[in-house]
C-alpha positions in Angstrom: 164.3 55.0 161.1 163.0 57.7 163.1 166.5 57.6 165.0 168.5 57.6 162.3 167.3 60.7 160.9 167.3 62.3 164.0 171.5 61.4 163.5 171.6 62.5 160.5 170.4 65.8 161.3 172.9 66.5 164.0 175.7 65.2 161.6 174.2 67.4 158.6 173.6 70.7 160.7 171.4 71.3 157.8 167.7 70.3 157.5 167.4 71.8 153.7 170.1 69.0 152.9 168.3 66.2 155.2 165.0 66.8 153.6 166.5 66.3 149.8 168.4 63.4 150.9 165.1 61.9 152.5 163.5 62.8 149.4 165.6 61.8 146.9 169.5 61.5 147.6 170.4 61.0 144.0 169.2 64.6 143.6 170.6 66.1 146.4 173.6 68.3 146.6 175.9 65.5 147.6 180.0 64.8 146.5 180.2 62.3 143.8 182.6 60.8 146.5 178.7 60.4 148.8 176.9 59.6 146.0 179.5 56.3 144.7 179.3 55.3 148.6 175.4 55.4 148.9 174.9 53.7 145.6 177.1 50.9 146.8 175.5 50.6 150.2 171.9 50.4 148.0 173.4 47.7 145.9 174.8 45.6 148.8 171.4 46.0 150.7 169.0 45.5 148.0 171.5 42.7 145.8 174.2 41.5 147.6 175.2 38.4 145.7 175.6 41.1 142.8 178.2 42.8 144.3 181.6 42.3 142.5 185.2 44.0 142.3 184.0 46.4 139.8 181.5 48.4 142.5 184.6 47.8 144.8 187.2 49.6 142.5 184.0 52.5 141.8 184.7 53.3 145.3 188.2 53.3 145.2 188.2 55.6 142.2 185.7 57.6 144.0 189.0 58.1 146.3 187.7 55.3 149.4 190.5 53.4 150.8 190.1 50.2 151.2 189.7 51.2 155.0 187.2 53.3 154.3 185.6 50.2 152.0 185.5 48.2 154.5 184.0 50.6 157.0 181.1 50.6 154.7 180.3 47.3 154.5 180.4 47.1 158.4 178.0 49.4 158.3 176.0 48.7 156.0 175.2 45.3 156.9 175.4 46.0 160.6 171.9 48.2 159.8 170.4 45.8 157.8 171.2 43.0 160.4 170.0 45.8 163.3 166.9 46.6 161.4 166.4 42.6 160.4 166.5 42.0 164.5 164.1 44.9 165.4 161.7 43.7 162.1 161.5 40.1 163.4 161.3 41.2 167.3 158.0 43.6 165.8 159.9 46.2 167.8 158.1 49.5 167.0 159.0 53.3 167.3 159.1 54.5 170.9 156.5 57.4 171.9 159.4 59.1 173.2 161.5 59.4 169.8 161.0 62.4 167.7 162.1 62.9 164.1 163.8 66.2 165.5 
């Protein structure tokens, strides 16, 4: 997790934004674009056998190709099956990783 935020920041270039999103990323000042994408990814972690082609045509009215949909799929599921691996291993943070 730790990691992942520490990506975030660098993509971001703005902690204000990071620490909204952490708190609360339907709040945040994020595109309606961002927001259709991380509701999906939510969805397809959380209930995946309720995904249908009506969350796949949100995205593409929320202007995603279907490129870009299946971009987030891959990635979506490649952190959950990352994070799934690390779980089951009882792989914990390193001392050496920082938030920043």
């Amino acid at each position: 997790m730790f990691h992942h935020k520490r990506g975030l920041r660098s993509l971001l270039k703005d902690d204000n934004l990071l620490t909204k999103i952490e708190k609360n990323w339907k709040t945040a000042n994020l595109s309606d674009s961002r927001k259709a994408m991380l509701t999906f990814a939510v969805k397809l972690t959380k209930k995946p056998k309720r995904i249908n082609i009506k969350d796949i045509n949100k995205l593409r009215l929320a202007e995603f190709s279907d490129r870009d949909i299946l971009d987030i799929v891959e990635v979506t599921a490649y952190y959950a099956y990352a994070n799934r691996i690390a779980d089951g291993l009882g792989i914990t943070k390193e001392d050496w990783i920082t938030d920043k």
